[in-house]
Steps between C-alpha positions, in 0.01 A plus 500: 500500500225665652174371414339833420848505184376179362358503156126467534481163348727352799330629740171348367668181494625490848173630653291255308399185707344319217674139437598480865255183675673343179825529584447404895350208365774431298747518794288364707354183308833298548552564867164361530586210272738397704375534874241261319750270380682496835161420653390224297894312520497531881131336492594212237836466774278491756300238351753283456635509865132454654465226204825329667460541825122344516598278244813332707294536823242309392704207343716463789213501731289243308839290499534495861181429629395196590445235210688748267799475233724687310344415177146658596729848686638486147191445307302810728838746426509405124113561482449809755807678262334405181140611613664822593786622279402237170755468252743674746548267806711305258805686637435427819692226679428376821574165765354394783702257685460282814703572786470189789740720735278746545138288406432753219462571158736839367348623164688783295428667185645733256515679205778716347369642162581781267264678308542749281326816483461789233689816539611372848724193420521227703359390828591234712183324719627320782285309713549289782269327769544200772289313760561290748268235603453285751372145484182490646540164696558492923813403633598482819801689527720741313654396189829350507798664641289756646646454852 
């Protein structure tokens, strides 16, 4: 229909811009929403993997050095993970074990959690670190079987 044949009411309406920074708020208010949300889950996830990896670093290393044992690596882990993530480091589980072979320490940690979120269902946070350390002692040599 040609606009100059609409009824003079339509026209009015279609030419009228009042109500419109409402409704491109209204579209655009949930796009927003959720580049936020993405934002913030990727920063808790990242978090969590920095949390890990320093975490399981640090407790290996303190195991491995000179005068160290597993009990303190495992004591710094527990406490670096608590200091950092509180109530949530409780899904973490981790190791550190000895390794004469090689004269190291291996530490790994990990944590496969779900977590559900609103309007976007579940999410699955998987996070994994190592670190190998070694003992911090001279020996003449390489390690066994070496050669």
């Amino acid at each position: 229909m040609p606009r100059h044949a609409m009824p003079c009411k339509v026209r009015e309406l279609l030419s009228d811009r009042r109500g419109q920074d409402i409704l491109e708020w209204t579209v655009a208010l949930p796009i927003f929403m959720m580049v936020v949300m993405g934002l913030v889950i990727y920063g808790w996830y990242w978090w969590n993997q920095t949390t890990a990896a320093t975490a399981i670093h640090d407790g290996t290393y303190l195991a491995a050095r000179r005068g160290g044992s597993l009990a303190q690596g495992l004591a710094r882990i527990d406490s670096l993970l608590r200091a950092a993530l509180g109530g949530y480091a409780q899904g973490y589980d981790y190791s550190i074990t000895p390794d004469p072979g090689q004269r190291s320490m291996q530490g790994a940690i990990g944590n496969d959690r779900v977590i559900h979120l609103p309007f976007v269902g579940d999410l699955l946070f998987h996070v994994r670190a190592s670190s190998f350390q070694r003992w911090e002692q001279f020996y003449g040599g390489p390690p066994t079987g070496w050669w």
